[in-house]
N, C-alpha and C positions, 0 to 999 in steps of 0.2 A: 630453186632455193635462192634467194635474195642474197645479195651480199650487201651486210650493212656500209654507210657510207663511211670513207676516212675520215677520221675527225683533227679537225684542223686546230693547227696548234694556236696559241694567242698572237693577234698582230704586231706586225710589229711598231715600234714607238718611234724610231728614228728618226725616221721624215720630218713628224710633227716633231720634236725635240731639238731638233738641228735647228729649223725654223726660228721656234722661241728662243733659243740660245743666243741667234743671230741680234734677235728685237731686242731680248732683256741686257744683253751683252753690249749692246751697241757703243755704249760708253767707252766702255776698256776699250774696244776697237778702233776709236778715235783718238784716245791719247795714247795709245801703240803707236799711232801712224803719226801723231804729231811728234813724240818724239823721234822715231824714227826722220822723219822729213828734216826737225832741224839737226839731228845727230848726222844726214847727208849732207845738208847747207854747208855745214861747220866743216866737215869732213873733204868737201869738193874744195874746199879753197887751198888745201895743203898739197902735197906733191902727190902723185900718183900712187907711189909706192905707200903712203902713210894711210891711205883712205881702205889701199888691200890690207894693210897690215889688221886696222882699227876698227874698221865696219863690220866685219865678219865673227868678231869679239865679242860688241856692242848689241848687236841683234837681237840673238836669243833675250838677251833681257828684256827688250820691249816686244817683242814679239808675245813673248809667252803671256802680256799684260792680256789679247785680243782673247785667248780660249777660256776667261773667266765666267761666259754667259752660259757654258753646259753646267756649270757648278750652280749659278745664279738659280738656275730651273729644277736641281735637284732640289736645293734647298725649300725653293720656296712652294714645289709641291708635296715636300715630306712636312710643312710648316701647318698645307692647307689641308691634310688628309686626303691628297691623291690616290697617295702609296696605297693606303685602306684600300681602295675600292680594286685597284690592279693586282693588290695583291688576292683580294676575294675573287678576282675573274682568273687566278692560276699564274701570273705571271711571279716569278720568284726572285727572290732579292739581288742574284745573280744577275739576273736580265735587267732588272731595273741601273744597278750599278754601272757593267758592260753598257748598256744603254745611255748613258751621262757620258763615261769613257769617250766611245765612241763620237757622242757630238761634239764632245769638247776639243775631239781629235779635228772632226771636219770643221770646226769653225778656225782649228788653229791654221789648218790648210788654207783657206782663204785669207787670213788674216798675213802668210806668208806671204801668198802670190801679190797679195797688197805692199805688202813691205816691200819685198826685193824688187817688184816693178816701181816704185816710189823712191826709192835709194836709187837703184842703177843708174834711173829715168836720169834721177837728177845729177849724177856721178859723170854722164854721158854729157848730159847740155853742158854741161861746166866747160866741157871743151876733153874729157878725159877719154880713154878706151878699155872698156874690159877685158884685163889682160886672165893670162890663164891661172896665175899666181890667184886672183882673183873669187878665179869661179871656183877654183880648188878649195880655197879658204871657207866658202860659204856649203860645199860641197859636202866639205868632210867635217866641219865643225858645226853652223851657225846652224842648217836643217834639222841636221839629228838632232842636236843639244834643244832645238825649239822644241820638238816632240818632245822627248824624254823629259824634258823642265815639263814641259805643259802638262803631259800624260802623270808625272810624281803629284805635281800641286795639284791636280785631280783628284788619282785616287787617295789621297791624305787628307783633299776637302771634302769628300763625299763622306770618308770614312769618321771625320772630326765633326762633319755635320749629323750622323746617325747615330754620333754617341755621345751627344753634345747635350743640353737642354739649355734654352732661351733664360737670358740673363738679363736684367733691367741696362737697359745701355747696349746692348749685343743682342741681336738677335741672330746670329749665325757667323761663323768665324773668315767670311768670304774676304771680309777687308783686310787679316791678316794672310791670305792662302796666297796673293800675287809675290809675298819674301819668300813663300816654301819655293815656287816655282824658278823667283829668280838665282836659289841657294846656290844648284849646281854651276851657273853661270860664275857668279860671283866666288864660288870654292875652284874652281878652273883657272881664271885669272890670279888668284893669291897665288895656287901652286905653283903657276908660270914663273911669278913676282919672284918667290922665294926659291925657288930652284933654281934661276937664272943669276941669281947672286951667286951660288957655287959654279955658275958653270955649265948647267945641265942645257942643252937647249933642244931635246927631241921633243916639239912641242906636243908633235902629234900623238906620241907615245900619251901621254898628260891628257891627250885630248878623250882619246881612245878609252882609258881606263876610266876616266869621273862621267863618259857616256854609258860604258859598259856599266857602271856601278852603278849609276842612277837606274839603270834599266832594268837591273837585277831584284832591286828592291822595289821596282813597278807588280814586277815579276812574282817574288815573296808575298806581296800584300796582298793579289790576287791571287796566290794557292791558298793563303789562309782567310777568303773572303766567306767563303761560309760559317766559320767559327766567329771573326768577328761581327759579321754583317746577320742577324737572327732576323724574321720576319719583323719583330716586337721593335726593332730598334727604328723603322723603316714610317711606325704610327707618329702621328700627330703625337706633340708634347706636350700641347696645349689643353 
């Protein structure tokens, strides 16, 4: 008796996904790093303690500018009727979605090791030392918060671009998705601002919750991806 062969499930897309991200991305990549580079410039010339305080702040905002290129590739294969064909060879809206996640994760990864070796790089020649104040800063805040920003402005572009349809002047909402990403950063700093007038100063506490919160609702979006995200939404609009 034969035993038929296991049938193998659909490839997978990341490789080549990650890839494109990198290429179509490549823009946001470089003005991440520009600013970043002169947010270090500007930063090195002040006391030691101001560049720990300030850099670790500043980051996540430019950073999260670099993981725009996995969004770029959803769009503009759900634009050309990719999706059609991946999703006729079995591949399911889940996977395709996770699959964007995912690059936009690995690209934000690189776009990191870029930043924080570009900052320190320059932090260090200035004549300064990373002290542990420092790496704690970028530790417990600037990493996480980079993900969590990157991974929300993700899945809310993915999910804006499948429910979206092409508007004369607009054709996909990408140019607005780098404010969703910057949101959390910039609501972290207010709460600091505004609870620091009373008094409050456990920053980390503040830090801890608006990471947590953002993550929650990364969290939420994808338990209810299959209700919002149908096959039908994933087709060319064109």
């Amino acid at each position: 008796m034969m035993v038929p062969p296991a049938t193998r499930g659909p490839p997978t897309l990341l490789r080549t996904t990650f890839r494109r991200s990198l290429a179509l991305g490549r823009i946001f990549i470089i003005v991440g790093l520009l600013y970043v580079a002169v947010l270090a410039l500007a930063l090195s010339f002040t006391a030691a303690s101001s560049f720990a305080s300030s850099y670790p702040i500043f980051l996540p905002i430019f950073a999260v500018l670099g993981s725009m290129g996995g969004l770029m590739v959803f769009s503009s294969d759900r634009t050309k009727g990719v999706y059609e064909y991946l999703l006729a060879y079995g591949i399911s809206p889940r996977q395709l979605f996770i699959n964007g996640l995912l690059a936009c994760l690995l690209v934000e990864t690189v776009v990191l090791s870029f930043v924080l070796g570009l900052g320190l790089g320059i932090f260090v020649v200035s004549g300064h030392t990373i002290s542990l104040t420092l790496i704690a800063a970028l530790s417990v805040y600037s990493i996480p918060m980079s993900y969590v920003s990157a991974a929300f402005a993700t899945t809310v572009g993915m999910l804006w671009t499948s429910l979206s349809s092409p508007r004369t002047g607009m054709n996909s909402p990408i140019g607005l998705i780098p404010f969703v990403g910057i949101a959390p950063s910039a609501l972290t700093l207010g709460l600091v601002a505004f609870l620091a007038i009373d008094g409050f100063t456990d920053i980390y506490l503040i830090i801890g919750g608006v990471v947590g919160a953002v993550a929650v609702v990364v969290l939420l979006l994808l338990k209810f991806l299959n209700r919002l995200l149908t096959p039908e939404k994933l087709l060319s609009p064109l």
